[in-house]
C-alpha positions in Angstrom: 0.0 0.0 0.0 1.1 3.8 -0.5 0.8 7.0 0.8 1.2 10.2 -0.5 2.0 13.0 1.9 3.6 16.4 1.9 6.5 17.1 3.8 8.0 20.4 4.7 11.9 20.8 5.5 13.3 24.2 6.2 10.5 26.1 4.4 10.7 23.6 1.5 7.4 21.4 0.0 7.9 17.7 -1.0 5.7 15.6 -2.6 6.7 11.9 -0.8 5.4 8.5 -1.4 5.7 5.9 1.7 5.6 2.5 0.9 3.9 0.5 3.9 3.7 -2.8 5.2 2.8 -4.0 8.3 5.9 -3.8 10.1 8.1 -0.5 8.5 7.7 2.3 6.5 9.9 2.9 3.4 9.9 6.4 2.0 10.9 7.0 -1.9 13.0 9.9 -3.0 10.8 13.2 -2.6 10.4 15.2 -5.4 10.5 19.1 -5.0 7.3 20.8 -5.0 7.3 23.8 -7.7 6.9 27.2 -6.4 3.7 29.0 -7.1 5.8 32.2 -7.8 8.7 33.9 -8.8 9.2 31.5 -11.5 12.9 31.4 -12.8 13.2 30.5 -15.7 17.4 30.6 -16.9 19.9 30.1 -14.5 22.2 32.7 -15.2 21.1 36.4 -16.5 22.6 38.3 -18.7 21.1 41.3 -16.7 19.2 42.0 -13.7 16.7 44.8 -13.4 16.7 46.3 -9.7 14.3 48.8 -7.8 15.3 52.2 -7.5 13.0 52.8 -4.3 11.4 50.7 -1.8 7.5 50.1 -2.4 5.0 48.1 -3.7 4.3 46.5 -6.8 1.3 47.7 -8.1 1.7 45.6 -11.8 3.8 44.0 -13.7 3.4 44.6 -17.1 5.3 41.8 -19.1 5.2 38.4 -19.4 8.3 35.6 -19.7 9.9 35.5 -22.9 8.5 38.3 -23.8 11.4 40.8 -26.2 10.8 44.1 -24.5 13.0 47.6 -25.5 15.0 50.2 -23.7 12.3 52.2 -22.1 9.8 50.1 -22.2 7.4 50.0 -19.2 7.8 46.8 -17.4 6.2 47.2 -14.0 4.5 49.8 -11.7 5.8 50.8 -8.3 4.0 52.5 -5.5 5.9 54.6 -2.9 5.0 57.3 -1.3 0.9 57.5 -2.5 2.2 57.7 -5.9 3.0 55.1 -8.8 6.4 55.2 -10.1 6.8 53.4 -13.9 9.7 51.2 -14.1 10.9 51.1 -17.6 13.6 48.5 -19.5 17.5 49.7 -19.1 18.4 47.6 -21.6 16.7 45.7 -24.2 16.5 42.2 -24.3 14.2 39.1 -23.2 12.5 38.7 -20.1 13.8 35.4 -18.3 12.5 35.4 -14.9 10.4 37.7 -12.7 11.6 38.3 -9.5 8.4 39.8 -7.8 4.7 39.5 -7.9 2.0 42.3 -8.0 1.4 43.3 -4.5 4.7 42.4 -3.1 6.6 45.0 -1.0 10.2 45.4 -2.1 13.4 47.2 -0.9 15.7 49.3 -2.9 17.9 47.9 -4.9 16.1 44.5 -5.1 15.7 42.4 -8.2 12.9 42.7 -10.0 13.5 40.5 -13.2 16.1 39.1 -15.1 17.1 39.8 -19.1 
């Protein structure tokens, strides 16, 4: 007979199956549970957009894998009662986002990587 549980380790979701019988318990490898966000999607950037002020996200306005511009508006802060655009430094391809709408953030924080 199996079981299927979830398991947390240091902040950490696993999906386990136990194997039992009527005198022991065998586990199998556990398998990591995907996060539900940020999503990362290359392991090494080429470049990392960062917040210039601490705040909130209010949107994010691109998608992963989407080609965006220099200047291009790519997510909308809030600090201070008022929404600050964030725009592309560089062009290139979105390959991760760091943050989700509604997140509070710190200055100088990732936001996504190109």
């Amino acid at each position: 007979m199996q079981k299927h549980l979830k398991v947390s380790v240091d902040g950490q979701t696993f999906d386990v199956v136990v194997e039992c019988s009527e005198t022991t318990h065998v586990a199998s490898s556990p398998s990591p549970v995907a996060p539900s966000a940020p999503v990362v999607v290359a392991s090494t950037p080429a470049y990392t957009l960062k917040s210039p002020l601490a705040g909130k996200v209010v949107s994010i306005d691109v998608a992963i894998g989407q080609s965006i511009a220099k200047g291009q508006k790519v997510l909308t802060l809030e600090a201070m009662k008022m929404n600050t655009v964030i725009s592309a430094t560089e062009n290139g391809t979105v390959r991760s986002i760091l943050v989700i709408a509604g997140q509070a953030i710190e200055e100088g924080q990732p936001l996504m990587a190109l």
